[in-house]
C-alpha positions in Angstrom: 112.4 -94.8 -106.1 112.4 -91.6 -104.1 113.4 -88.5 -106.4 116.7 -88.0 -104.7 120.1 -86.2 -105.9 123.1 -88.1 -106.9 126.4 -88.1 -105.3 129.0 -90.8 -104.2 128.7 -92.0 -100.7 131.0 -94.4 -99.1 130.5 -97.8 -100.2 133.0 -100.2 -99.3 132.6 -102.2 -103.3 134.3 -100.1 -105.8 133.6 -102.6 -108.7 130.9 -100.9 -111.2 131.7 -104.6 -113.2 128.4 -105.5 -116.1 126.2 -107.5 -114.4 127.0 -110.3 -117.7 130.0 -110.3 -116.0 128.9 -110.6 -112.0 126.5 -113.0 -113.4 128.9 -115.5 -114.3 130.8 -115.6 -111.0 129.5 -118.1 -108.5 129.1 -115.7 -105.5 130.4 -111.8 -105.4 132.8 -111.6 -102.5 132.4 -107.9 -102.3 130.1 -106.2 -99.6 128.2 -102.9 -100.2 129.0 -100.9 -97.3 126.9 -97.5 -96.2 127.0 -95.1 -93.6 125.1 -92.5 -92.2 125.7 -88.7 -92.6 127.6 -88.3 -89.5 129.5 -92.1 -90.2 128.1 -94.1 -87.1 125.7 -96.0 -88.2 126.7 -98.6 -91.1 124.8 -101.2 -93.1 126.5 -103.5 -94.7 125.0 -105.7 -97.5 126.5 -109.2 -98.1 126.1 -112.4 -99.9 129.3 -113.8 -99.3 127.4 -117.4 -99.4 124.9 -116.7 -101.9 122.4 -115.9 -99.2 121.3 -111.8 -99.4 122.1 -110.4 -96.1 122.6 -107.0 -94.6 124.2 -106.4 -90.7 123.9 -103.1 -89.0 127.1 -101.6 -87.2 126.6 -98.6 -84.3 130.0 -96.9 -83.5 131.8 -99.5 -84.4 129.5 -102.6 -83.0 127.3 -104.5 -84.2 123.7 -104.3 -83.1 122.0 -106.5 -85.9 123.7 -109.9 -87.1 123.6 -110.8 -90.8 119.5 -110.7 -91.6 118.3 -112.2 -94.6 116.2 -109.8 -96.9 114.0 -111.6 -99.6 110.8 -112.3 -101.1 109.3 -116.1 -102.3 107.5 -115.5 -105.5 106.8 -117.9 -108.3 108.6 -120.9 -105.9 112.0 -119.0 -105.8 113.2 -117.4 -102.8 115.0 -114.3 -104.3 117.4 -114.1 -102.0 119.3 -117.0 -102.7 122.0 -118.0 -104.7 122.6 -114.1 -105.3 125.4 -111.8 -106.8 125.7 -108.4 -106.2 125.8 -106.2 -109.5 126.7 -102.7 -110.0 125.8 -100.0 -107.5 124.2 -95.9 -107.5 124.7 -94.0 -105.1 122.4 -91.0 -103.4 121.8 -88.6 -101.3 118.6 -87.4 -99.2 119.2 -84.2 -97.5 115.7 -82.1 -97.1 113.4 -81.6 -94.0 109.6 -80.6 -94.1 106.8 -79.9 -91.3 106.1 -82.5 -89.1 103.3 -82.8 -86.6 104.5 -85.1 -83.4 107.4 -84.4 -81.0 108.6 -81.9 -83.0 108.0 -79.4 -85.0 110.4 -79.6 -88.2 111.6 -83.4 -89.5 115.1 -83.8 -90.6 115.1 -86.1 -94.0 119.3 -86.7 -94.5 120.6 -90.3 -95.3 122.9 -92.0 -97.6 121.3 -94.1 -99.8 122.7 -97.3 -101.9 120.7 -99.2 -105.2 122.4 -102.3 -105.9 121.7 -104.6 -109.1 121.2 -107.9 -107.9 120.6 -111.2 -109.7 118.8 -114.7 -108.5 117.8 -117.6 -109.7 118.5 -115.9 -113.1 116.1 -113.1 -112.2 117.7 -109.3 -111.7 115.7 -107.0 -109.3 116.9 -104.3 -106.6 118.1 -103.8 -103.3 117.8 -100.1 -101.8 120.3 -99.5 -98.6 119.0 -96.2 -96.7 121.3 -95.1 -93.8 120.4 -92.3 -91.6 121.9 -90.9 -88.3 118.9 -92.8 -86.4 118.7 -96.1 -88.3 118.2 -98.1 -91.1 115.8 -99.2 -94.1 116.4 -101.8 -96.5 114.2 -103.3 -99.3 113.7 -105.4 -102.7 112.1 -104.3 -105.8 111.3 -106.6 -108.3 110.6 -105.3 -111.8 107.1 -105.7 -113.3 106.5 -109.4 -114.5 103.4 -111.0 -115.9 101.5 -112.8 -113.4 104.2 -112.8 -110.8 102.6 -114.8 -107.8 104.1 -113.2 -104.5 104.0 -116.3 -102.0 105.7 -114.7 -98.6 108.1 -112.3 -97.1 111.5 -113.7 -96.3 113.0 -110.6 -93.9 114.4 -111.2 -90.6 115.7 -109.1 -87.8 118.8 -111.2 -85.9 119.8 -110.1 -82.8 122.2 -111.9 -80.7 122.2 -112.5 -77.2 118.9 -112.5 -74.6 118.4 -108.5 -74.8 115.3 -107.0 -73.1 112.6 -106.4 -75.4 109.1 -104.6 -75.1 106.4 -106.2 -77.6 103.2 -107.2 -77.7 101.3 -109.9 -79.6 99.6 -109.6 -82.8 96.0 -108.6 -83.6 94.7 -107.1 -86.1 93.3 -104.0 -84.7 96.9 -103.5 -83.4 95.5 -103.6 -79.4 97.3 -105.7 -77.4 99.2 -104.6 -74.9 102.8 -104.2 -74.7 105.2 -106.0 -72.2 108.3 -106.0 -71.2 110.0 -109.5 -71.5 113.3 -110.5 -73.6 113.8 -112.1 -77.0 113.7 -115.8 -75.7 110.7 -115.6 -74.2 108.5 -114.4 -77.0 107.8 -117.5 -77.4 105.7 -118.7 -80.0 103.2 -115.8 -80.7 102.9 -113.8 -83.4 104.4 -110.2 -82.4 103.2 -106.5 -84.3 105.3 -103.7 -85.1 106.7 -101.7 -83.6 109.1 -103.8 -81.7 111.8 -102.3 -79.0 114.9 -104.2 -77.7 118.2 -102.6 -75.8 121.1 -103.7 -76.8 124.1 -102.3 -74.6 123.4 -98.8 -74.2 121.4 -98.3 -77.2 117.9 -98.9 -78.2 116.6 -100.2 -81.6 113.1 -99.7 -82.6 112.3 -102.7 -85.5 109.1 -101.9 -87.6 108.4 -101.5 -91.5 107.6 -98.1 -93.4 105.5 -97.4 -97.2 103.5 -100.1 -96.7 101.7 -99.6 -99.7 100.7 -102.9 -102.4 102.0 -105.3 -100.0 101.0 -107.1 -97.1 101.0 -105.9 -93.2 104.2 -108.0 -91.6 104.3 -109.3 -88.3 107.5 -111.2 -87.1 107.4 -114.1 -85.4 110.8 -115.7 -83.0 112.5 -118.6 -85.5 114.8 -121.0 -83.8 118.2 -119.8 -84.7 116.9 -116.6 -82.2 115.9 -114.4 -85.4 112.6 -112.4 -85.7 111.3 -114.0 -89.3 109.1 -111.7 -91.4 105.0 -113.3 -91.4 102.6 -112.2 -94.0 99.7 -113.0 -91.4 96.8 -111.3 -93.3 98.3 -112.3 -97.1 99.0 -116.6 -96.3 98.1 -117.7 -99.5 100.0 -114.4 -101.2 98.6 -112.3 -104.3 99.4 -112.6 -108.0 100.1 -109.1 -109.5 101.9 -108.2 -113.0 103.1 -105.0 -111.5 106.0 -103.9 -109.8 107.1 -105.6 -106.6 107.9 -102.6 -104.0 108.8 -104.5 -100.5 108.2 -101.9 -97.7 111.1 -100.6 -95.9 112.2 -103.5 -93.4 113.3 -100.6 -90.6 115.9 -100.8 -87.5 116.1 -97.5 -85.6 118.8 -96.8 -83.8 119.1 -94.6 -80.5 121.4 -93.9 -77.8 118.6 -92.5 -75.7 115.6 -92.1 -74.9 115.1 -88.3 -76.2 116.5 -89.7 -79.7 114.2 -92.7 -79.9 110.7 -90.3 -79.2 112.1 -87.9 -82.1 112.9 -89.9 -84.4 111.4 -89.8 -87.9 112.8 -92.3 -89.9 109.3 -94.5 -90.6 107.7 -91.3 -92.0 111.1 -89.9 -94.0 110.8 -93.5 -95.8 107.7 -92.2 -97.6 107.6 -90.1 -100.5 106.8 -86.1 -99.6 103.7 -84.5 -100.0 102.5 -82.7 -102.8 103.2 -78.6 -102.5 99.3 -78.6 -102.5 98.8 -80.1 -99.4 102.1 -79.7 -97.7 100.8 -75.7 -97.8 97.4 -77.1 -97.2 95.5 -74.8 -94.7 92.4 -76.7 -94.4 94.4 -79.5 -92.2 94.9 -78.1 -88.9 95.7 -80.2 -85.8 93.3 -79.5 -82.8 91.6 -81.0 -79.4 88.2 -82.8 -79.9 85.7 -83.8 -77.3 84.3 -87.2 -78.0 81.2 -88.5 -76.3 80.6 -92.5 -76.8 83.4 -93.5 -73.9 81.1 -91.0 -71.6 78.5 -92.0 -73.0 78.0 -94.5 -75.6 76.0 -93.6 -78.7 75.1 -90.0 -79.3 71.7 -88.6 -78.7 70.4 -86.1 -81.4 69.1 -84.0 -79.3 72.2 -84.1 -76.9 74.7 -82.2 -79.9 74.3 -78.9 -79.8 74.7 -79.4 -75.9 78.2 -81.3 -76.4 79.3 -78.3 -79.3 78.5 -76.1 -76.3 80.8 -77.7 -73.8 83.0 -78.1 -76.5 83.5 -74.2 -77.4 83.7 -73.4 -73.4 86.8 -75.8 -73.3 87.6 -73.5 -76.6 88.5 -77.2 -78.3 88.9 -77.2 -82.1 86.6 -80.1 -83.3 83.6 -82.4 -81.6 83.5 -86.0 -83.2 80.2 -87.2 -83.4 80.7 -91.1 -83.1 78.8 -94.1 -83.8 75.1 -94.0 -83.7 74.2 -90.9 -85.8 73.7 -92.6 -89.3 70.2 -94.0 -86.6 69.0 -90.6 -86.5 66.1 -89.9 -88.3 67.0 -87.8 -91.6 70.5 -88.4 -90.3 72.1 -86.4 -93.1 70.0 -83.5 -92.4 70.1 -83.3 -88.9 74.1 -83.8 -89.1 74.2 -80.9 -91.0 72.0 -79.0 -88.7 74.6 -79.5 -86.0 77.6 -78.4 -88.1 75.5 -75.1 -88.5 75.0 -74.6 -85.3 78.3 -75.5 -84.5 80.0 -73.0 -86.7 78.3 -70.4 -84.4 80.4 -71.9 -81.6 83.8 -71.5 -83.3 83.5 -75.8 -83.3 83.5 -77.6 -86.2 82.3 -81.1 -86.7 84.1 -84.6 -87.6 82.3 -88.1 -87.9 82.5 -91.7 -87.5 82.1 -94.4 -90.6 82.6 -97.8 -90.6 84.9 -98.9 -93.1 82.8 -101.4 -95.0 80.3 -97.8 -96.1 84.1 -96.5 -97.7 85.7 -99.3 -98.7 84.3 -99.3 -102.5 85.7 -96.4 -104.3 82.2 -94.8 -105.9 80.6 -95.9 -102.5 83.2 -93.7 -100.7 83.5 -90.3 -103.0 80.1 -91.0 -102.8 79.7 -90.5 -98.6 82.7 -88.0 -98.7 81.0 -85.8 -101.0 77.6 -86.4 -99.1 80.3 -85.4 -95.7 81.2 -82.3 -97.7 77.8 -81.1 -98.5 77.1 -81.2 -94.8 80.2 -79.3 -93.4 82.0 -81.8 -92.2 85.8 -81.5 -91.4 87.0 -85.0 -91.2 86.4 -88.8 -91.1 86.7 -91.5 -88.0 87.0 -94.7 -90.5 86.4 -97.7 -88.3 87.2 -101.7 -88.4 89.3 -101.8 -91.7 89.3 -105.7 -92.2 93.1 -107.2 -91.7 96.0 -105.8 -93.1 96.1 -107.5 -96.7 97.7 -106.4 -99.6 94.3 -104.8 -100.6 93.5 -103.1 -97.4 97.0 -101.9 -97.7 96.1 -100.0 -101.0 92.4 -99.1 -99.4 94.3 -97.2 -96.6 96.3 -95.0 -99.3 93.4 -95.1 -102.2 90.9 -93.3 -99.1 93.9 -91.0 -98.2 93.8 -89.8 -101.8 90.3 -89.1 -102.2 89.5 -87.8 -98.8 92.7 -85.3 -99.9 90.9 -84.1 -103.1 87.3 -83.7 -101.0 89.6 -81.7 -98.3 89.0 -83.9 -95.6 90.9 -84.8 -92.4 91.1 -88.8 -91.4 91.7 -90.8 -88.5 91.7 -94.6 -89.2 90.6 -96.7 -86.3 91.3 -100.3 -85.7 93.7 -100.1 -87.7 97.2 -101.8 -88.9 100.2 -99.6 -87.6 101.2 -96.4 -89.1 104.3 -96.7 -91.5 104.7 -92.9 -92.2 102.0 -92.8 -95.0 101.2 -88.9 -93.3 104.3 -87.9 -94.8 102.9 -88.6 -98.4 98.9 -87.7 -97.1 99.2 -85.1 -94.1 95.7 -85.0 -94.4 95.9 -88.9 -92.4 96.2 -86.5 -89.6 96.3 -90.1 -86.9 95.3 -93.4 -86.6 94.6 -95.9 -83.7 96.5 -99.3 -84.1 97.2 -98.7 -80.2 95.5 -100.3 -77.1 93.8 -96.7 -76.1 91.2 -95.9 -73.2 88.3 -97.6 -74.8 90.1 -101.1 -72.8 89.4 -98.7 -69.2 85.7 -98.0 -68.9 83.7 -100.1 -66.2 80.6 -101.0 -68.8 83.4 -103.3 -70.2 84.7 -104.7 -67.1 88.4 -103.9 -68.4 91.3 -103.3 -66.1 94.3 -101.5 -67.3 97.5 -102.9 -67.3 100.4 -101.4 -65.2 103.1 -101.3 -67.4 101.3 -100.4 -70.9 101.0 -96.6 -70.5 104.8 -96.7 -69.7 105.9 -98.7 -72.8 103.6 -97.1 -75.1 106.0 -93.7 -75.6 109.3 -96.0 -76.4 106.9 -98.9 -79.0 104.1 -98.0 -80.8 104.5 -94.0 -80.8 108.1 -94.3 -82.7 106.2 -95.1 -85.7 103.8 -92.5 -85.4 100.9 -90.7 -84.3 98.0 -93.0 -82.1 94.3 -91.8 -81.3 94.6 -92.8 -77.7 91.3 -91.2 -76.4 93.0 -89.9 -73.4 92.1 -88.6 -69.7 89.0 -88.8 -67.8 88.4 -87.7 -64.3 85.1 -89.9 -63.9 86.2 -91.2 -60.5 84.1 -94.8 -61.3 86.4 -94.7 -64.7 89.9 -94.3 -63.3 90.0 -98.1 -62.3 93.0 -97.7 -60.3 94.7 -94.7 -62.4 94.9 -91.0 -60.6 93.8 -87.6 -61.9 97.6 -86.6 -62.9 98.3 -89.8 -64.5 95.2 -89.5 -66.8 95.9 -85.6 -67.4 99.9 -86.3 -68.3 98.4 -89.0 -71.5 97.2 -86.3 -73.4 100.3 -84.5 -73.3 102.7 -88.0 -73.9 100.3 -89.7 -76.0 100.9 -87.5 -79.1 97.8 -87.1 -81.7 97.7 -84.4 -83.7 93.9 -84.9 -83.7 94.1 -84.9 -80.0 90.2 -86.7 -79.1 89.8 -86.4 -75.6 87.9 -89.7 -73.9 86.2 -87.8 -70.6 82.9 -86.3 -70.5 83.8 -82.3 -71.3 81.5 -81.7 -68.2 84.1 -83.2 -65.8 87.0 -81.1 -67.5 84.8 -78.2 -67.2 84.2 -78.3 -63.5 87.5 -79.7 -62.8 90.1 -77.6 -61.0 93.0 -78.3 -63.5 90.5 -77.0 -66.6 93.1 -74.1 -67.3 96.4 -76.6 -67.5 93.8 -79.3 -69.4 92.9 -76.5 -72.1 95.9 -75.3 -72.7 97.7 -78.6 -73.5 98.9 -78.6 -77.2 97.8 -81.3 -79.9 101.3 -80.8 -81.4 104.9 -79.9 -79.8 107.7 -78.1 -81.2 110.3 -79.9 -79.0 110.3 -82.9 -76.7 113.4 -84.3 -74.5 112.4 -87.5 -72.5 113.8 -86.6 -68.5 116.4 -88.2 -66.7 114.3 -91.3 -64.4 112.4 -92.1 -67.2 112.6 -96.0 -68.3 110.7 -98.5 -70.4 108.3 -100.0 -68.2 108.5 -98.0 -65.3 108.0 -94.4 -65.6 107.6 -91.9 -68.2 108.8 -88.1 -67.9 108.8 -85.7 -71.1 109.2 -82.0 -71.1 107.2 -80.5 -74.2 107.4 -77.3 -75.5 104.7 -75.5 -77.9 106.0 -71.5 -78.6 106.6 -70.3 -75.2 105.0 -72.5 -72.5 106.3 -75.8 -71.5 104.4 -79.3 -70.0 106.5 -81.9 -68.0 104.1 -84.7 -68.1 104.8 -87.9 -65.9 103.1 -90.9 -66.2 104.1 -94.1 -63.6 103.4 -97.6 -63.6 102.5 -100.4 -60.9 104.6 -99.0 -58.1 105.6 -95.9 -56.5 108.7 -93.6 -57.1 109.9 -90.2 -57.0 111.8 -88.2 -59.7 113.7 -84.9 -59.3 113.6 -83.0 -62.8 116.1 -80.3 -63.2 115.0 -77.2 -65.2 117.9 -76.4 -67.5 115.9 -76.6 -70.5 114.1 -73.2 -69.7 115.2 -69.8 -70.8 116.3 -67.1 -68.7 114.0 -65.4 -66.9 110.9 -66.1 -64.5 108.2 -68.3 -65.0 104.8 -68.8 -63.6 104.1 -72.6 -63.2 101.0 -75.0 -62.1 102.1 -77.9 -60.5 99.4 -80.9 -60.4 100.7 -83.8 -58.2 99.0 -87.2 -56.8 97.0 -86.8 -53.4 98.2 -89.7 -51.2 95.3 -92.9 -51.4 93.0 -90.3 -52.9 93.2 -90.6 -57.0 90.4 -88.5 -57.7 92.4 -85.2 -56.3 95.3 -82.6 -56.7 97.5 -81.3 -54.8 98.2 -78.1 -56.9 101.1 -75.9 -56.6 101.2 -72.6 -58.6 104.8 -70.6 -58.3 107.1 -68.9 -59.5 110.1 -70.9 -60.8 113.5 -70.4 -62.7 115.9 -72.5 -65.0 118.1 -73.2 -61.9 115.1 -74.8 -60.2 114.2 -78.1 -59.7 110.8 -80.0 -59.5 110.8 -82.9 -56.5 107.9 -85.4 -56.7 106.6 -88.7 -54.7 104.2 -90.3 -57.3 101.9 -93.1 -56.6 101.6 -96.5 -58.0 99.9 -95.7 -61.6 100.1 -92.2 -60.3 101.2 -89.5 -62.4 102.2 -85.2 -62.7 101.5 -82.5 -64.8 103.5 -79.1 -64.6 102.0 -76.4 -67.2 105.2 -73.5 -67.5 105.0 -70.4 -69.0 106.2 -66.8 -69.0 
């Protein structure tokens, strides 16, 4: 349990009866009722027929039906044939510093504990209400040999609403669709998950996933989306603690509020003071070479920290390929040497196999250190098992005490784990650029780019590899739409996917370098739907980026610019050439917060506006 103040909170019970006492009724009667901080969002926790459910209320209607909450273990479903004990009350009112859409994160909930017994066992439920959704979870006390056999959430929502998903692998790289909740069909789908229901839009996904299994969901035939430990089918037998991770709805009225919401990452615990003040993690553009290029050449690197320093980028990730090298070790730290002189410094790739054994790991990290090495690309963690689940936050801990940065590839989605380890500074779990290069005859979909913002990066940062101007590489996608990614597609270890020398020579090089890996505030602009189209204005201090990215067909969008301050600003415009996607049509001008921006955007088209005083 989070180390949270104590204060009442409205809960609809008002018994605080002995649980001898609750035990010996057949079924409590009595809902546990919370709400948010500003009282429109409610969860109410039931088991009116002995079956542990909780319902989620949104001004008044509700948004999720009754959905069970439990956890097989031992043969017992613990959530059945349950009575609700006593109940504790919190509160959770803090914020902290937050790399993504915005700069400062909001952490203020009201938070219930209720005692709860089944089959003759007692255990926990924590209620966590915020103004932008809901968490709920079990913990069952510490038991000898307690055999954990599978995870009994759902998610029931009624009616046919339109959902974006995509199917389940364990890289986390399918792509996302649009389609509704009956036609999931029979597939396994990953987190996150969006749906719109009415006016509003819930995001469903799972946060602290730590000593437990990854969960996928998978469409049941009442219409509910039932909980699937895919990588865990057999279960685990453990005599500790039973923590579930926070089954999560977020709620949204908009777009804006779903893109800034925190609540996967305000589930985790906070960071130490040591490395919330920690100045050795510091978000920053890298140039990348193997999507240019494939494996890096040895003697290529001090050529690629050159181009790197002239597009006055933070870091240069050396990928896979340089543990080949001969002395590899010494001619890696050769390069970070050299690289200092540039004002560059130097992250590497690792398949996750050479870290996954903990002297094996501090072993390479250290070996990383010596060299001057900044940070770690860990690739192809196997499946998300209760083990690999621990891996993730065992090589968090000790990459943290070697003063390390770490991107996990391949990976299972984030669940706010950079809360608790900002030193986790992304991960991948997304279907990036590496599915658009020619050498693997893959097409990108339409749709995907344009789903992307609204799905997968609710729940956090993704390593998308963004923008390249190759024309042989665009495979259907224009300059501005490749450009706008790396603004939308927020990473705070922003690794660019081009060849630098394209970005050099490139007419929009001055809007392309001065993109931000992190924003201070982001509002989603009117036009902008799931799908379709994508338009964001981001702010970083004083300069602004409206960043557009479109999907299979044409439109046109007219952004108002309210959201400037007063005075003049200086703007480059970068707009789609008609049939040629290889081009610009650049604009640069003067504009004002009473101006707007008009714009005809092809089919996968795209634009980029770069604002400042």
């Amino acid at each position: 349990m989070r180390k949270i103040s104590s204060t009442i909170l409205m809960v609809l019970s008002t018994f605080a009866a002995p649980v001898a006492l609750l035990a010996s009724q057949t079924h409590s009667t009595h809902p546990v009722a919370v709400s948010s901080p500003d009282g429109k969002v409610r969860a109410e926790l039931s088991a009116a027929d002995g079956n542990l459910r909780y319902m989620v209320v949104v001004d008044g209607k509700q948004v999720l039906a009754p959905s069970k909450i439990g956890i097989q273990a031992d043969d017992l479903e613990l959530g059945e044939e349950v009575t609700l004990g006593p109940v504790q009350t919190h509160k959770v009112d803090g914020h902290y510093r937050f790399w993504g859409a915005h700069a400062d994160a909001v952490d203020r909930a009201n938070e219930a504990t209720v005692s709860v017994q089944s089959h003759g066992q007692s255990y926990l439920v924590d209620v966590h209400v915020a103004n932008d959704g809901v968490g709920v979870r079990l913990r069952l006390p510490a038991k000898p040999g307690r055999r954990v056999q599978a995870d009994k959430s759902t998610w029931m929502i009624e009616g046919d609403p339109a959902v974006w998903a995509a199917k389940l692998n364990n890289s986390y790289e399918s792509p996302y669709h649009q389609t509704t909740l009956k036609q999931l069909g029979a597939d396994s789908i990953g987190f996150p998950l969006t749906a719109r229901i009415g006016k509003l839009y819930i995001t469903l996904t799972e946060a602290l996933e730590k000593d437990y299994g990854d969960l996928a969901v998978k469409l049941g035939e009442n219409g509910s989306l039932e909980g699937q430990l895919y990588a865990d089918p057999k279960g685990w037998t453990t005599d500790s603690e039973v923590v579930q991770p926070w089954r999560v709805t977020i709620i949204a009225r908009n777009l804006t509020d779903l893109v800034n919401t925190t609540l996967v990452e305000n589930l985790n615990p906070p960071a130490s003071t040591e490395l919330t003040n920690a100045q050795w993690i510091k978000p920053g553009r890298s140039t990348w070479q193997w999507l240019s290029s494939g494996d890096p050449v040895e003697s290529e690197q001090q050529k690629w920290i050159d181009w790197t320093s002239q597009l006055k980028f933070e870091y240069y990730l050396i990928d896979d390929g340089w543990e080949k090298w001969p002395d590899s070790w010494q001619a890696l730290t050769s390069d970070v040497s050299y690289a200092k002189t540039k004002n560059v410094k130097i992250w590497i790739w690792v398949h996750s196999r050479t870290v996954f054994d903990s002297q094996a790991r501090r072993e390479y990290f250290r070996k990383a250190v010596e060299a001057g090495v900044v940070g770690i690309k860990i690739d192809f963690p196997p499946p998300g098992n209760r083990e690999v689940s621990n891996w993730y936050f065992d090589t968090a801990k000790d990459a943290a005490a070697m003063h390390l940065m770490v991107d996990f590839h391949g990976a299972t989605k984030p669940s706010g784990m950079q809360r608790t380890w900002p030193n986790v500074i992304t991960r991948e779990a997304v279907r990036g650029h590496e599915y658009q290069i020619t050498r693997y005859h893959r097409v990108p979909e339409a749709d995907h780019d344009v789903i992307l913002p609204f799905t997968r990066y609710v729940a956090g940062p993704g390593d998308y590899t963004p923008t390249v101007f190759t024309t042989s590489e665009l495979m259907g996608n224009t300059w501005a739409h490749e450009l706008a990614q790396a603004v939308v597609f927020t990473s705070p270890f922003l690794c660019f996917g081009g060849s630098p020398q394209s970005y050099l020579e490139n007419p929009g090089r001055d809007v392309l370098t001065a993109i931000a890996p992190v924003w201070d505030e982001t509002r989603v602009l009117t036009g902008s739907e799931p799908g379709k189209v994508i338009a964001e204005a981001r702010r970083s201090g004083k300069q602004w980026f409206i960043a557009v990215i479109n999907g299979g067909e044409a439109t046109s969008l007219d952004i108002p610019l309210g959201f400037l301050g007063a005075g003049s600003w200086q703007a480059a415009q970068l707009r789609d050439v008609k049939d040629k996607p290889d081009a610009w049509d650049r604009q640069d001008g003067g504009l004002t917060r009473n101006d707007h921006i008009r714009i005809a955007i092809a089919p996968r088209g795209g634009f980029v506006a770069w604002i400042r005083q």
